[in-house]
Structures are given as C-alpha cells and as structure tokens.
SERO-473615 format. One record per atom (N, C-alpha, C): x, y, z; residue number from 1. Coordinates in steps of 0.2 Angstrom, whole numbers, m for minus. Example, Ala and Ser with C-alpha at 12.3 -4.5 7.8 and 13.67 -1.06 7.14 Angstrom:
// SERO-473615
pt east:66 north:m28 up:39 k:1
pt east:62 north:m22 up:39 k:1
pt east:66 north:m16 up:39 k:1
pt east:64 north:m11 up:35 k:2
pt east:68 north:m5 up:36 k:2
pt east:64 north:0 up:39 k:2
//
This chain:
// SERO-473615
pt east:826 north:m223 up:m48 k:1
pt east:824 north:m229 up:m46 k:1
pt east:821 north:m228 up:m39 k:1
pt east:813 north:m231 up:m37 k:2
pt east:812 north:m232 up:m31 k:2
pt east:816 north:m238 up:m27 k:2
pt east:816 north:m237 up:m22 k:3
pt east:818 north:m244 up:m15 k:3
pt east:815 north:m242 up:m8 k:3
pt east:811 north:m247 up:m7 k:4
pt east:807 north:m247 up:m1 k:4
pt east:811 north:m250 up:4 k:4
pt east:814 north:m248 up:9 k:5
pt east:815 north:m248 up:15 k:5
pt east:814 north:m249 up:21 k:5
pt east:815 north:m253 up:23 k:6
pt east:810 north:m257 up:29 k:6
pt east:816 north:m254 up:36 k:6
pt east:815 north:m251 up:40 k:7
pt east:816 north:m249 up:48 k:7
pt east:814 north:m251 up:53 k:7
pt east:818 north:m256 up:56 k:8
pt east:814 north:m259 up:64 k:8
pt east:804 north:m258 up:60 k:8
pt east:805 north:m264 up:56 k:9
pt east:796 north:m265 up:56 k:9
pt east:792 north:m260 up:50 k:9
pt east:797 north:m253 up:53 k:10
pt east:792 north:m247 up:46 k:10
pt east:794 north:m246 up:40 k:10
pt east:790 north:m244 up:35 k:11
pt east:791 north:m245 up:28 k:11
pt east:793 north:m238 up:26 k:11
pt east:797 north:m238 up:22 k:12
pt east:798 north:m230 up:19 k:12
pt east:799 north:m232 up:10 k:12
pt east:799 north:m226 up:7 k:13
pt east:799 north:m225 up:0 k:13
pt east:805 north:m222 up:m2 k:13
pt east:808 north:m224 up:m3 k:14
pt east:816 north:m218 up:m6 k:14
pt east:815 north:m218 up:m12 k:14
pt east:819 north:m212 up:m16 k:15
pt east:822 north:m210 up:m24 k:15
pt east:823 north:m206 up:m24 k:15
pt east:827 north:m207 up:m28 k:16
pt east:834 north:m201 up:m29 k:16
pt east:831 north:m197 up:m35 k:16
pt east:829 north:m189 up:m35 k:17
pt east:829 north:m185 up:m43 k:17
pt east:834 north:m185 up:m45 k:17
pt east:832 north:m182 up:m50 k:18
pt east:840 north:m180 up:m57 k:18
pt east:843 north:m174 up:m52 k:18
pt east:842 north:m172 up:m47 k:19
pt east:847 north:m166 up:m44 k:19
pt east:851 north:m168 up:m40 k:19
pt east:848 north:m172 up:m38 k:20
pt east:853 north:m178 up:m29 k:20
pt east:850 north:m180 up:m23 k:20
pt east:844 north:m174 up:m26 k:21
pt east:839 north:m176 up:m18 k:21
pt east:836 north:m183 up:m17 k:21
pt east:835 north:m184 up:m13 k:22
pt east:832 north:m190 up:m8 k:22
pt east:828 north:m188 up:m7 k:22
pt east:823 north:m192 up:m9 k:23
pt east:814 north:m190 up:m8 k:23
pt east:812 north:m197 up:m4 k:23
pt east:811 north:m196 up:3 k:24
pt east:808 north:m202 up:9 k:24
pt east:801 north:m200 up:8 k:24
pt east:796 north:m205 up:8 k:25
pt east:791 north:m202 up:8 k:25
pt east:787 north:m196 up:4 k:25
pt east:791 north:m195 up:0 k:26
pt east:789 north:m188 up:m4 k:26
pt east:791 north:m184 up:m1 k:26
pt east:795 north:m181 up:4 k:27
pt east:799 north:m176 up:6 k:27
pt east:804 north:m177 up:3 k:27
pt east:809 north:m170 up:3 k:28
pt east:816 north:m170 up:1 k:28
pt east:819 north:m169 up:4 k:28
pt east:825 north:m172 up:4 k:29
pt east:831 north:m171 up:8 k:29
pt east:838 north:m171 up:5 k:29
pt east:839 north:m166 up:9 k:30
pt east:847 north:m166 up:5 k:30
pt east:854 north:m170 up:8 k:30
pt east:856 north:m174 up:5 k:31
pt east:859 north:m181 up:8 k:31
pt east:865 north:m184 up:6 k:31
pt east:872 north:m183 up:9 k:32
pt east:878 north:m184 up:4 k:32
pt east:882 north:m189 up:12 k:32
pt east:882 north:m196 up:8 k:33
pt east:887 north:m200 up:10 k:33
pt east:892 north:m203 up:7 k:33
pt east:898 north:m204 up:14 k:34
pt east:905 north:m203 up:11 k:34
pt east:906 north:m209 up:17 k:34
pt east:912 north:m214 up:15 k:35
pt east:915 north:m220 up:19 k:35
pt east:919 north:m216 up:23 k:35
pt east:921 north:m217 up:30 k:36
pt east:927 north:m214 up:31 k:36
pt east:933 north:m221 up:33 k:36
pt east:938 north:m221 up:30 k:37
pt east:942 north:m224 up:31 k:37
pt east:941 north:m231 up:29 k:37
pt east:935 north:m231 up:22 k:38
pt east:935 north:m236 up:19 k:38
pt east:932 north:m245 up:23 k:38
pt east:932 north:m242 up:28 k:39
pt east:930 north:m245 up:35 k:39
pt east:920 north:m246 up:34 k:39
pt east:918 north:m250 up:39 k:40
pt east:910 north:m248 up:42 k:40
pt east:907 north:m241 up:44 k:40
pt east:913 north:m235 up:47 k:41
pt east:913 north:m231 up:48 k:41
pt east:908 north:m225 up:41 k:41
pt east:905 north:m222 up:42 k:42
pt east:899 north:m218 up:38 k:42
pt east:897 north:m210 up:40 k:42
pt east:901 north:m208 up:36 k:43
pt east:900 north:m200 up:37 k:43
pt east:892 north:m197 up:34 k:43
pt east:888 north:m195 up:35 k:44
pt east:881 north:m193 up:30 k:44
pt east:880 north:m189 up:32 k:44
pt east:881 north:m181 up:28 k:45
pt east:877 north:m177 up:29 k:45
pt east:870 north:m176 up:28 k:45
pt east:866 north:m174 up:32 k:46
pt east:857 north:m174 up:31 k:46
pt east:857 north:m167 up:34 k:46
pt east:855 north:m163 up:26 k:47
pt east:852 north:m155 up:27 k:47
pt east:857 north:m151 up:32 k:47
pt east:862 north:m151 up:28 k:48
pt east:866 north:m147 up:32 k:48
pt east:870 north:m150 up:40 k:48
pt east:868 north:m155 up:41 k:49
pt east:871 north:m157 up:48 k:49
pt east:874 north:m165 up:48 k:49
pt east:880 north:m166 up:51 k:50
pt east:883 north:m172 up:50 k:50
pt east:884 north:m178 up:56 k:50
pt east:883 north:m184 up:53 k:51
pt east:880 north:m190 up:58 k:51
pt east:885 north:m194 up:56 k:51
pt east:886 north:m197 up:62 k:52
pt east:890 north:m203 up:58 k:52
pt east:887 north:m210 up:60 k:52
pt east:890 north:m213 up:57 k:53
pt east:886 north:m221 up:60 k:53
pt east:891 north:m226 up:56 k:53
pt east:890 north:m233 up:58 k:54
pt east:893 north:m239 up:58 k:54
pt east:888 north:m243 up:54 k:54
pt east:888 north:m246 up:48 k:55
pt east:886 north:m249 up:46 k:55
pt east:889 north:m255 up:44 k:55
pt east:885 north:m261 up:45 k:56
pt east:887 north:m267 up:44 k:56
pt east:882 north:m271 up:41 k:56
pt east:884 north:m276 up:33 k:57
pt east:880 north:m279 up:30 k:57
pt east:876 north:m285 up:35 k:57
pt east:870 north:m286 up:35 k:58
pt east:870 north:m291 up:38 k:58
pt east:868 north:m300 up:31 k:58
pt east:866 north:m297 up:27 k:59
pt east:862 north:m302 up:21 k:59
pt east:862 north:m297 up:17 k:59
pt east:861 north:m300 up:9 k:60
pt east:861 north:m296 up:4 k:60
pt east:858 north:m291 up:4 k:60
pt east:850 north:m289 up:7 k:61
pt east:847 north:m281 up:6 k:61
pt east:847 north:m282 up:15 k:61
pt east:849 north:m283 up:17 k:62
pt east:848 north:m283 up:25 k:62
pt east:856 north:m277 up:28 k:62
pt east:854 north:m275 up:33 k:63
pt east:858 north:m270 up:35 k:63
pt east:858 north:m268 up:43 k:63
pt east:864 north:m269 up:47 k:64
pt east:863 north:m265 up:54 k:64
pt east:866 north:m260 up:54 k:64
pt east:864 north:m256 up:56 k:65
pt east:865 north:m250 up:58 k:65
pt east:867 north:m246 up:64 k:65
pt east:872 north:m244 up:66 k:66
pt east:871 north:m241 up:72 k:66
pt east:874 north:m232 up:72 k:66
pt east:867 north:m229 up:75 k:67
pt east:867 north:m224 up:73 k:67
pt east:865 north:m219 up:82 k:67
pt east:869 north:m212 up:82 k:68
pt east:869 north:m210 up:88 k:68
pt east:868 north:m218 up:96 k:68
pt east:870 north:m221 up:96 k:69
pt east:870 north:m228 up:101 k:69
pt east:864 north:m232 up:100 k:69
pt east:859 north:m231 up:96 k:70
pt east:854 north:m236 up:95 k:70
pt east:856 north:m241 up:87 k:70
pt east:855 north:m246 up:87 k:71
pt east:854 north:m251 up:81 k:71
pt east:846 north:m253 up:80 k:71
pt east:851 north:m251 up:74 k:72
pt east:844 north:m252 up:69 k:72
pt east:845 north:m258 up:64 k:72
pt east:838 north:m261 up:63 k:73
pt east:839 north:m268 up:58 k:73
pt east:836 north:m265 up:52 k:73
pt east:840 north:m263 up:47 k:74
pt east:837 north:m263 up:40 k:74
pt east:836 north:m264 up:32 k:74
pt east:830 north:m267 up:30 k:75
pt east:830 north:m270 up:24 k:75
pt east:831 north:m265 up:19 k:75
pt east:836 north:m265 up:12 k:76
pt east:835 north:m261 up:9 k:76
pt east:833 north:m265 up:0 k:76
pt east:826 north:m263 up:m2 k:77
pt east:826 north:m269 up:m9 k:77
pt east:822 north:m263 up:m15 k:77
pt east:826 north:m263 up:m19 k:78
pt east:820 north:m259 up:m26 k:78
pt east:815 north:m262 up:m26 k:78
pt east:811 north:m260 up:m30 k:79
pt east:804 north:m261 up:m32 k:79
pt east:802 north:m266 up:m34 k:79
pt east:807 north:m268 up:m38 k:80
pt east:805 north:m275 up:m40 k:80
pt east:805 north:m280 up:m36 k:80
pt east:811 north:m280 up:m35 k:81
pt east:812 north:m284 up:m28 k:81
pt east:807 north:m286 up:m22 k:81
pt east:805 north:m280 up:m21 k:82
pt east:800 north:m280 up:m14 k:82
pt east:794 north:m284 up:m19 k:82
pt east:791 north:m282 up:m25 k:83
pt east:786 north:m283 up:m24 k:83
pt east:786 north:m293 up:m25 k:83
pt east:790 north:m292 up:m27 k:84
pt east:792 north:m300 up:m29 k:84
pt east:792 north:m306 up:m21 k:84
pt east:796 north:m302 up:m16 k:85
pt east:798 north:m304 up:m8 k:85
pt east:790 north:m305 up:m7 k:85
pt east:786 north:m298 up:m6 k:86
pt east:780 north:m297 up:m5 k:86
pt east:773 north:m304 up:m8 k:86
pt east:773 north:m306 up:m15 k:87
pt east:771 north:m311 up:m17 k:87
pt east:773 north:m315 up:m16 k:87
pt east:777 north:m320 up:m14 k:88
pt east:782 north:m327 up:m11 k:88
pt east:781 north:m324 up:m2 k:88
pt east:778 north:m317 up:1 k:89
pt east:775 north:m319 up:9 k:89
pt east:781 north:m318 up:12 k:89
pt east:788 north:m315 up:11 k:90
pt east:795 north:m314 up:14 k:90
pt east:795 north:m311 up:17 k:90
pt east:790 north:m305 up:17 k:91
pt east:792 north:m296 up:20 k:91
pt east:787 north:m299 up:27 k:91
pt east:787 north:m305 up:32 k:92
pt east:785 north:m304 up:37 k:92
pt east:790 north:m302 up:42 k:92
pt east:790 north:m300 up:48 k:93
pt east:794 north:m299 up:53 k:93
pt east:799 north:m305 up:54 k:93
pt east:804 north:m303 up:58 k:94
pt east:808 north:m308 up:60 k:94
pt east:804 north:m314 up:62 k:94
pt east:807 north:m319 up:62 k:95
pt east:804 north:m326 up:67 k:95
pt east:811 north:m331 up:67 k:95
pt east:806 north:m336 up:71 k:96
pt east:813 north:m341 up:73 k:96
pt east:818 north:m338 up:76 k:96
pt east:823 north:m339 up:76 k:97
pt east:829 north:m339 up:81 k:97
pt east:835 north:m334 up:79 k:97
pt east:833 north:m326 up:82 k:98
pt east:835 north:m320 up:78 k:98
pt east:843 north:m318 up:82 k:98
pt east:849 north:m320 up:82 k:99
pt east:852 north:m318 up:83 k:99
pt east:854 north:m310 up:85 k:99
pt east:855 north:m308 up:92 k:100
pt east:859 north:m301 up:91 k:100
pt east:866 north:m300 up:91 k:100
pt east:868 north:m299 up:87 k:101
pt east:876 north:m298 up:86 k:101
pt east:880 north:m290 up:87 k:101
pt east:884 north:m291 up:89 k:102
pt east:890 north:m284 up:91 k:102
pt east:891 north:m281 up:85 k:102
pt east:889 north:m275 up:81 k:103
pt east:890 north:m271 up:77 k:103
pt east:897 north:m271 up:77 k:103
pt east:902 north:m268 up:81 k:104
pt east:908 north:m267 up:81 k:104
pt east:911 north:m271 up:90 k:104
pt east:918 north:m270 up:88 k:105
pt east:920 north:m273 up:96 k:105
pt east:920 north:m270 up:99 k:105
pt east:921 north:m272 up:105 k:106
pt east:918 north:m269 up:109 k:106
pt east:918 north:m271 up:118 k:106
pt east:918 north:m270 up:125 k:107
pt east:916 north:m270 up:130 k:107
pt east:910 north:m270 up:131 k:107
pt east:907 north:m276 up:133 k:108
pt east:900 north:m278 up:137 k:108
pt east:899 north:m275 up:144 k:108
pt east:894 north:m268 up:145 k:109
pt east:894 north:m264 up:149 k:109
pt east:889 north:m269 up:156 k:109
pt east:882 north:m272 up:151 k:110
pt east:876 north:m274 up:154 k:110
pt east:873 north:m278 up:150 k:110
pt east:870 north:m285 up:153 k:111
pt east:867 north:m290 up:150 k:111
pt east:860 north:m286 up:154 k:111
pt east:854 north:m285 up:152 k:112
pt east:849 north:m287 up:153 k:112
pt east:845 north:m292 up:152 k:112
pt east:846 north:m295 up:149 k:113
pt east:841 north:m300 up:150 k:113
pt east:844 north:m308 up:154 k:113
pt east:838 north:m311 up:153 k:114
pt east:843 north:m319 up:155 k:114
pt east:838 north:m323 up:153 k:114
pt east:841 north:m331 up:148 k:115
pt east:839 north:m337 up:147 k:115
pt east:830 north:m336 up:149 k:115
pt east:828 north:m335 up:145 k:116
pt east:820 north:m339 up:147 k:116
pt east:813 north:m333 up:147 k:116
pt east:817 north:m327 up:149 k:117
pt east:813 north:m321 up:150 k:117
pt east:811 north:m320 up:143 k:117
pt east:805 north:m315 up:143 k:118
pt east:801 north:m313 up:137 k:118
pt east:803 north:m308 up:136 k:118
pt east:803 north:m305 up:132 k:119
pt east:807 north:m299 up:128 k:119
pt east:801 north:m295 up:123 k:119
pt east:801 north:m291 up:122 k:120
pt east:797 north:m285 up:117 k:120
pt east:802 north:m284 up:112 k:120
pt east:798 north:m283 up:106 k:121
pt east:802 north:m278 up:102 k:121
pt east:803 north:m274 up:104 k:121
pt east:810 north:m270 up:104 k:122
pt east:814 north:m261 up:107 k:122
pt east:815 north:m265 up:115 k:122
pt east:817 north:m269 up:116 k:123
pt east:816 north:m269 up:123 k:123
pt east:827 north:m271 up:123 k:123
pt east:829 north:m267 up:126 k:124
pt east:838 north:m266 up:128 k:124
pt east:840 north:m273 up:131 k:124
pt east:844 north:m278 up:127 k:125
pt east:846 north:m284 up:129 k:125
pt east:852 north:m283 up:131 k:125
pt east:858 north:m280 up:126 k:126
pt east:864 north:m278 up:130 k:126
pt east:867 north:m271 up:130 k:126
pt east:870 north:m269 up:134 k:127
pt east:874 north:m262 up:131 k:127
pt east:882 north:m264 up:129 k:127
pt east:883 north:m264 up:125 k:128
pt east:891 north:m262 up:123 k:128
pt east:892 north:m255 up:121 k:128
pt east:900 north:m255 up:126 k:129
pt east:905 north:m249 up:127 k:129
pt east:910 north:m250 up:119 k:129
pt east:910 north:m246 up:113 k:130
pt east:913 north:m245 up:109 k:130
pt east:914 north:m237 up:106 k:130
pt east:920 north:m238 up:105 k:131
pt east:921 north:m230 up:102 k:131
pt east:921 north:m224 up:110 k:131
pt east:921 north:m227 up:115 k:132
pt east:919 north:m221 up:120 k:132
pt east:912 north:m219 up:120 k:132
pt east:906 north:m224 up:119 k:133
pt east:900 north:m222 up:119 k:133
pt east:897 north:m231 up:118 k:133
pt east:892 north:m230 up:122 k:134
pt east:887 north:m234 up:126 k:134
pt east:882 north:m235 up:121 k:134
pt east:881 north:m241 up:118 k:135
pt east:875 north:m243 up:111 k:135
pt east:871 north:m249 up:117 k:135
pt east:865 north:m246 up:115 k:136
pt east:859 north:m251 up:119 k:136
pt east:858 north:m254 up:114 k:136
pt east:859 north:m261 up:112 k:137
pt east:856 north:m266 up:106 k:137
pt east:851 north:m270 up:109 k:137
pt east:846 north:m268 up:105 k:138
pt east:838 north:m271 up:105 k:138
pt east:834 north:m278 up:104 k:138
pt east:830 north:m279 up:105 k:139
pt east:827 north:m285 up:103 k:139
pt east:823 north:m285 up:97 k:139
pt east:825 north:m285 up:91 k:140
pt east:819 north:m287 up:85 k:140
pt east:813 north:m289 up:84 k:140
pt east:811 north:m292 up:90 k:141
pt east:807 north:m295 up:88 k:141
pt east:801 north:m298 up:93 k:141
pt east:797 north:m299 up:97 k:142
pt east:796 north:m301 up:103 k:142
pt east:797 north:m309 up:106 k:142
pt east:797 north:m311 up:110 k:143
pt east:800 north:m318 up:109 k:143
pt east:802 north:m319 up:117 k:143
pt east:807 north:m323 up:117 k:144
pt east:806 north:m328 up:123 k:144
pt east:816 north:m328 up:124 k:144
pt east:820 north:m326 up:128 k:145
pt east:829 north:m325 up:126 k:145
pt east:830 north:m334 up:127 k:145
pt east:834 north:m336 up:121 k:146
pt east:833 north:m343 up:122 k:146
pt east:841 north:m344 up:122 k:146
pt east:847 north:m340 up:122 k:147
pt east:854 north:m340 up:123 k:147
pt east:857 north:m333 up:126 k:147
pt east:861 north:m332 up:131 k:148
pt east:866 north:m325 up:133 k:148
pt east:871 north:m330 up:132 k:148
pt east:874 north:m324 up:128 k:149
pt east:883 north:m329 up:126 k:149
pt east:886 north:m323 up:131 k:149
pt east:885 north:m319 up:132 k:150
pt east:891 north:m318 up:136 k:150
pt east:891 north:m313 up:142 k:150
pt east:893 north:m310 up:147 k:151
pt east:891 north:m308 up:151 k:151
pt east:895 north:m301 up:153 k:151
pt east:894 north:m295 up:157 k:152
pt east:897 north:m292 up:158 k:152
pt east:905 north:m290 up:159 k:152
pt east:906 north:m287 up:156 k:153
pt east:913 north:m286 up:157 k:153
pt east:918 north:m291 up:152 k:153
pt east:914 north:m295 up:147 k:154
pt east:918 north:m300 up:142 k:154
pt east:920 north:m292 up:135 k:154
pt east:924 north:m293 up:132 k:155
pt east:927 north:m291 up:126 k:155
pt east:923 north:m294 up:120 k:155
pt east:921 north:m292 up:117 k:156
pt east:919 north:m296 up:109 k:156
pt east:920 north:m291 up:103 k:156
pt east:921 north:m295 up:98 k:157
pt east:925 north:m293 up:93 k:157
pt east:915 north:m292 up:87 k:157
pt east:918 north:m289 up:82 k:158
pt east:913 north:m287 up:78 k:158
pt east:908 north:m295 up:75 k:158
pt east:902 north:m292 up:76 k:159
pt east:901 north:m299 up:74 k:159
pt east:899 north:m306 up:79 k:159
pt east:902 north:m305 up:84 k:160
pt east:899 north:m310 up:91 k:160
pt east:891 north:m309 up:91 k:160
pt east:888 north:m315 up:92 k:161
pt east:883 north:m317 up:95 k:161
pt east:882 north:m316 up:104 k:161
pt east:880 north:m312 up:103 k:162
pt east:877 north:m310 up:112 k:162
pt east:871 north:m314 up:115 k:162
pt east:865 north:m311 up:111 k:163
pt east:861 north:m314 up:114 k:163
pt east:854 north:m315 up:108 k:163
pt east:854 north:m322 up:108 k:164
pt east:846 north:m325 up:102 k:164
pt east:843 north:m325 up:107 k:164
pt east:836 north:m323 up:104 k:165
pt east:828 north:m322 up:104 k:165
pt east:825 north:m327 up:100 k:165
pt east:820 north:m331 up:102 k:166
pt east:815 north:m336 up:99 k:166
pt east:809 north:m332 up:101 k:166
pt east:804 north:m332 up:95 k:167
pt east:799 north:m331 up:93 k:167
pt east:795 north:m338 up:100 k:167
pt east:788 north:m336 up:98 k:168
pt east:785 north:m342 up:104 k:168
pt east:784 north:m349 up:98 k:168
pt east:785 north:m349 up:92 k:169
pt east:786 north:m354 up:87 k:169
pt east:794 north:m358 up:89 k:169
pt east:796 north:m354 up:92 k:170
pt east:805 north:m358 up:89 k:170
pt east:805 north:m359 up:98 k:170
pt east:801 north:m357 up:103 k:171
pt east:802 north:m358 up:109 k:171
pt east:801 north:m366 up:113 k:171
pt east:796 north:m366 up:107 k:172
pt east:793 north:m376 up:105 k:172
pt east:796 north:m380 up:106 k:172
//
C-alpha cells in the first residue's frame, strides 16, 4: 500500500515491497522500527545507522516528530485517504490559530519570540532543554505570535501550549 506523507509542507510517496524495503520517492531504503520502552521513544534503523526520535500523535494521520533537536509536523494518509482530503480542499497548509506544543517535558531554555511579532515558517519560537539536548521548535506556518504561554526557565510537562501563531486571517 502506498501513503503520501506530507513533512513541514513537502510531499513524499512511501510503500513498502514484499522484501521490507521502504521505497520514498522510488528510492529504497532499508528501515527497521522498534518502540523503546513502549514509550514515545523510537529507535529506527535507516541503512545501517541508528536514530532515535520522539514521537507524539498529534490527530488521527497527523504526527510530531522530534528528531536530532528539530520537530517536525507530519501528516501520514494512504492513498485513498489523500485523495479524498485532496477533493474536500483539506491538504492546505496550516491556518487559524496553530498551536506549538512541548513534544516532551521538559525546561524552557529561550522564548524567541513575543505577542504580535511576525513569524516565517522554520523561524525558532522556543528552545526546550529535554533529555540533555536542546530542540529548537519551529513555527508551522507564517503568521502573526498571537499568545507566549510561558517564559524562560518555566518547566512544562509533555503537551503544553508554549506558543500560538495566527495566520493574517485569524490575526483579524
């Protein structure tokens, strides 16, 4: 079965052959994931070399990801699925008022942004300290910061609301 997968914005093509490989794009890659501890925690070997990362569901095909200190937002739907999303006009980018949330707990190292500044998509709103490593989490989406829930040095647990973004529609 194919599943198109959407990363921060970019489309990809997965499926799996009858041998195990993972074909992105038509490339093949050899790909074995394992939970560790039953947890968000995610062990995945890709070609011979091992990554780990934090995954957290955000919505039914929707997923964060946080992988070597970057998060990623991404959509995971079969084929049918997308193309259905795709006629009903779904698969557009984030809008309205996108939440950024704390993959895991964590210490707030650094608020960059504040109340009212314009933002880029990829542009670093906070850093959280977890696990002994520092994740820059990003902004989705371009827009306008219409809430900082919290400030340097506070604690939050998995799942906090740090900082919403508004679209120039939801800034109205």
């Amino acid at each position: 079965m194919k599943y198109i997968t959407t990363i921060d914005g970019t489309e990809y093509t997965i499926e799996w052959d009858e041998s195990g490989q993972v074909i992105v794009d038509g490339k093949s890659f050899n790909i074995s994931l394992n939970s560790l501890g039953g947890g968000d925690l995610v062990s995945m070997i890709f070609n011979n070399r091992s990554i780990e990362a934090v995954v957290n569901s955000a919505e039914r095909d929707r997923w964060e990801i946080l992988l070597n200190g970057e998060n990623y937002d991404v959509r995971v739907q079969d084929e049918r699925a997308y193309r259905l999303a795709r006629a009903r006009g779904e698969l557009e980018g984030d809008s309205g008022l996108v939440p950024t949330k704390s993959p895991m707990p964590g210490v707030i190292v650094n608020v960059l942004v504040e109340v009212g500044q314009t933002v880029s998509k990829g542009d670093t709103l906070v850093i959280l300290e977890s696990m002994k490593m520092e994740n820059e989490l990003k902004a989705t989406l371009d827009g306008i910061v219409q809430e900082v829930m919290v400030a340097a040095g506070a604690t939050v647990e998995k799942g906090a609301v740090l900082v919403t973004v508004g679209d120039e529609e939801a800034a109205e």
